[in-house]
C-alpha positions in Angstrom: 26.5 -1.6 -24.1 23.0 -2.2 -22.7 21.1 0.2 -21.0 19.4 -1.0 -17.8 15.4 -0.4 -18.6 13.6 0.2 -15.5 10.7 -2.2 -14.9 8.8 -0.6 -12.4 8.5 3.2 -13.3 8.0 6.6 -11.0 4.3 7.5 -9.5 1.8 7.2 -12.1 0.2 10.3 -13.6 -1.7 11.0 -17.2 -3.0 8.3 -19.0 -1.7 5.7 -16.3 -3.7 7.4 -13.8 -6.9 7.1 -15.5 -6.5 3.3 -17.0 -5.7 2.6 -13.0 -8.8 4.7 -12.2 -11.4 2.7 -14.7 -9.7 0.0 -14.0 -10.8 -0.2 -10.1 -14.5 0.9 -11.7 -14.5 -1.7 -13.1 -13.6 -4.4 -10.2 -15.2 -2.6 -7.3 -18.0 -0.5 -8.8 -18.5 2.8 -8.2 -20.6 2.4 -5.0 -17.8 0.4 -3.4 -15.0 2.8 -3.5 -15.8 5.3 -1.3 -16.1 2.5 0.8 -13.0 0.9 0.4 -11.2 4.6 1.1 -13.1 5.5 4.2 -12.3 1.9 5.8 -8.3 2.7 4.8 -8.8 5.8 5.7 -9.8 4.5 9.7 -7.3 1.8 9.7 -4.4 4.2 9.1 -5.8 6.2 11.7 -5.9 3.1 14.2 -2.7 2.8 13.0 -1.1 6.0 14.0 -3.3 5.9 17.1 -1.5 2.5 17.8 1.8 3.9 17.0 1.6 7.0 19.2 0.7 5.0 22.7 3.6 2.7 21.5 5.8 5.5 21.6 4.3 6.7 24.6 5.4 3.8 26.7 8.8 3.8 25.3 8.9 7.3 26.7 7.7 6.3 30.0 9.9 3.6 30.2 13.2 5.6 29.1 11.7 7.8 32.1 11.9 5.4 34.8 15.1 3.8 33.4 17.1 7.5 33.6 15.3 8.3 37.7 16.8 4.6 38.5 20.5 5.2 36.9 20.1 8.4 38.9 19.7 7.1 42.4 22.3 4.2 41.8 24.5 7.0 41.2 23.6 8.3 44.8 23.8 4.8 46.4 27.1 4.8 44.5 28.3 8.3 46.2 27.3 6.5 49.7 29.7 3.8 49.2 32.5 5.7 48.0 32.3 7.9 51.2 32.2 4.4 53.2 35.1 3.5 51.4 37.2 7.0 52.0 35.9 6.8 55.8 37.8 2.7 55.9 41.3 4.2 54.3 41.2 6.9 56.7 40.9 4.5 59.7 43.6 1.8 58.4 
């Protein structure tokens, strides 16, 4: 039987690291790399920052969504003494 050979490997480490290494020398330089990772660096930082107030107003919203289920359930108790008040009468 055939064995399944994997065509995209595990995280790259040894000799893979380094050709990947020269390898972005070469396009970018090696002026422009330190570049490149500061300016990823901020964007994932934007994006956590974009993330976390996202999050935020989900909270807020869950918030407001649990206080008005909570006084429907009071209206609710209301009614039902209404209704208990109407059998009582008949």
């Amino acid at each position: 039987m055939a064995s399944a050979i994997p065509l995209i490997g595990g995280i790259p480490a040894g000799p893979e690291l380094l050709i990947i290494l020269l390898v972005l020398v070469l396009l970018f330089g090696a002026n422009k790399i330190p570049k490149l990772a500061r300016s990823t660096g901020q964007a994932m930082g934007e994006f956590k920052k974009g993330r976390e107030e996202v999050e935020d107003e989900l909270k807020q919203m869950q918030g407001e969504d649990d206080e008005a289920d909570s006084t429907l359930d009071d209206d609710d108790e209301e009614f039902e003494d209404i209704d208990t008040e109407k059998e009582t009468s008949a």
